[in-house]
N, C-alpha and C positions, 0 to 999 in steps of 0.2 A: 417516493423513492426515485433517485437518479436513473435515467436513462443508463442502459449499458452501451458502452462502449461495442461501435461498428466493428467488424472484421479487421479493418483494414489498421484501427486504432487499437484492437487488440494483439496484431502483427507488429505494429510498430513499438507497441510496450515491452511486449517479447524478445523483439532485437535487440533494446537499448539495454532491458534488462540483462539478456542472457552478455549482454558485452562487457558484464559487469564493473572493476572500478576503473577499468581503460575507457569505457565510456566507447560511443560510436558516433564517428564524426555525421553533423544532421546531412551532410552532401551524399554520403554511405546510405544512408537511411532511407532516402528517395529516392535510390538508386535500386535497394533491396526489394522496397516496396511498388515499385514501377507506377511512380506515381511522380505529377510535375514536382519543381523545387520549391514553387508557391504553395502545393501542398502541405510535399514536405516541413514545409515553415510554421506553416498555418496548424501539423499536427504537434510540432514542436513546441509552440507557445501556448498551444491548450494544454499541454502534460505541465508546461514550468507554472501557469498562472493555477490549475487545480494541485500542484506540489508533488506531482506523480516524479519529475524530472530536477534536475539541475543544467543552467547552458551555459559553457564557459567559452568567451572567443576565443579562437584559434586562427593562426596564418597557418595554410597548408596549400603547400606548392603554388603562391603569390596570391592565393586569395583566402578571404574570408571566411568564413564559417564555423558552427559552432560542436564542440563535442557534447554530447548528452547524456549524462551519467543519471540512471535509476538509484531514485532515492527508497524503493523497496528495499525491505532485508528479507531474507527467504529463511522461510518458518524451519523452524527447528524443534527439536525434543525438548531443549533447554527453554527456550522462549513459552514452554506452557506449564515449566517448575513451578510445584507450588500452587497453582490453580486449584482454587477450592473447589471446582466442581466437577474435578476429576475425582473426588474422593466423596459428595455428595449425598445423601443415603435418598435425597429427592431432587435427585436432576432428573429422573424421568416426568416427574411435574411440572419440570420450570420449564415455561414459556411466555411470552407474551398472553397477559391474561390466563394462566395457569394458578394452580394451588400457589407455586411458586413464581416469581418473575424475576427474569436474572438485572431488569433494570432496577428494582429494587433492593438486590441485594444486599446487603453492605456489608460481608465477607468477598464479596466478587469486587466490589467498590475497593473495596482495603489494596487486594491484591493487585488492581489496576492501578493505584495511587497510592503508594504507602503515606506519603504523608498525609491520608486523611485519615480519622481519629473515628473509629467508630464505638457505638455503645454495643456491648454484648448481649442478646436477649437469648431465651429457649427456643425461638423458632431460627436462630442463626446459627444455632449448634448441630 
């Protein structure tokens, strides 16, 4: 399992996020987080290289720097449509290593990736 994310990297996900698609210039950013600009940098290029982020250059008032726009989308009602195991008669079993395992599923599989083709059995039903 990956490491969680420090405080301080959880602060900075939060700003770029909540700055939604105007993005937050990175010089704003470690300015927020009262942290150096080498920081700042340094927490920026860990968000773009793990896909947390996007960095677009910007000139802002004769200098350089970059806006940060959160590539999150924030969870919705709609984004769990349809999910089979909201309607499940044994999702209290499925877990890793349970009766059921949601990594095995292949009604769960379907709905994550419609184009894959699954076979129907009775214990998918």
């Amino acid at each position: 399992m990956p490491p969680r994310p420090s405080s301080v990297e959880q602060r900075a996900l939060r700003y770029i996020y909540d700055a939604g698609d105007e993005g937050l210039l990175q010089s704003d950013l470690w300015k927020l987080l009262d942290v150096s600009s080498r920081e700042g940098s340094r927490l920026a290029k860990k968000f773009e290289e793990k896909g947390r982020i996007t960095r677009e250059k910007v000139l802002k008032e004769g200098r350089w720097t970059y806006k940060l726009i959160s590539k999150t989308e924030p969870v919705t009602l709609n984004s769990v449509k349809g999910c089979p195991c909201l309607i499940c008669s044994e999702v209290e079993k499925c877990f890793r290593g349970g009766t059921k395992d949601p990594v095995y599923c292949q009604l769960l599989t379907a709905w994550i990736d419609p184009r894959i083709e699954i076979e129907e059995t009775d214990s998918d039903q």
